[in-house]
C-alpha positions in Angstrom: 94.5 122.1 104.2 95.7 124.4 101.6 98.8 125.9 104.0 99.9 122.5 104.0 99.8 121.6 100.6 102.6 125.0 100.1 104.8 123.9 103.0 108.0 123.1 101.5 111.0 122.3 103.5 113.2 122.2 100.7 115.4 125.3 101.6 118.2 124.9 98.6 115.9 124.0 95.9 118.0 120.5 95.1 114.6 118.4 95.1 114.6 116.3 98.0 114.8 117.1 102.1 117.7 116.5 103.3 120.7 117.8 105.7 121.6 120.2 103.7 118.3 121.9 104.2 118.9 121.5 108.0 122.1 123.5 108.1 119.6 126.6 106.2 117.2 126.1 109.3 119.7 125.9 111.8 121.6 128.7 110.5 118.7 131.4 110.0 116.3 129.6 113.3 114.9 133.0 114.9 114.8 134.9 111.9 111.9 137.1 111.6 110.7 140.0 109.2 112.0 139.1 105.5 111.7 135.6 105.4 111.3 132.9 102.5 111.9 129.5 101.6 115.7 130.2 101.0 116.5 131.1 104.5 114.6 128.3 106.0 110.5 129.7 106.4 109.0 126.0 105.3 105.3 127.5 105.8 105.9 130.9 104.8 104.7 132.6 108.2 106.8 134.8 108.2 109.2 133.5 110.9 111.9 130.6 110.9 110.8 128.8 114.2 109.7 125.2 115.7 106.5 125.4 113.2 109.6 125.0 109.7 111.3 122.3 112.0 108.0 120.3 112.0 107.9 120.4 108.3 111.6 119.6 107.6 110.7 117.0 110.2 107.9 115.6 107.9 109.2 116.2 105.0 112.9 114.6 105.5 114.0 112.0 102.9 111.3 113.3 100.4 110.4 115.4 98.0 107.9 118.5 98.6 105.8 117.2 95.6 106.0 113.4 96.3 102.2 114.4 97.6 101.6 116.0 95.4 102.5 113.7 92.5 100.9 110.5 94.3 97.8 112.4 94.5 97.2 111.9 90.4 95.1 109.1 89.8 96.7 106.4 87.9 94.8 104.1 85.2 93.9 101.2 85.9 95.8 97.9 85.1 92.2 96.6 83.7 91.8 99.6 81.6 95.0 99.3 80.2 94.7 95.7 79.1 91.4 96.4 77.5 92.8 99.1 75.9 95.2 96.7 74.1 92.8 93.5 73.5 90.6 96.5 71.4 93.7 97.2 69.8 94.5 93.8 69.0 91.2 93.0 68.2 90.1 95.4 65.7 93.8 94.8 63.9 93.2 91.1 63.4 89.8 92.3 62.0 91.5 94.1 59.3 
């Protein structure tokens, strides 16, 4: 879901979930109104409530983007090794 992918419970912008992005939720928890990542709106509702704590919850320990990045394909071990035999090959040809 694409409200999933932009959840981000990375409230000080340091990279990684941790406490320190607890302490932002705890401190702003109820806020409603003017709301953004910063002050601890992980979904960007609108509202720092239960549904940010799920996030932070998820997201704990990680980074936002670790999703993200694991989701680009990675080439294959095979391909790699033909890759270099073709490379060795057609220089020993020379």
């Amino acid at each position: 879901d694409a409200a999933a992918a932009a959840d981000n419970a990375d409230f000080d912008g340091d990279g990684i979930v941790t406490g320190l992005d607890f302490l932002v939720y705890q401190q702003n928890v109820g806020l409603t109104g003017q709301t953004d990542n910063s002050n601890g709106d992980a979904n960007g509702d609108g509202v720092v409530g239960t549904a940010d704590l799920a996030v932070f919850e998820a997201q704990y320990g990680t980074s936002p983007l670790s999703g993200a990045i694991s989701a680009v394909p990675e080439p294959s071990t095979l391909l790699l090794g033909s890759l270099a035999m073709g490379l060795l090959m057609r220089r020993r040809s020379r």
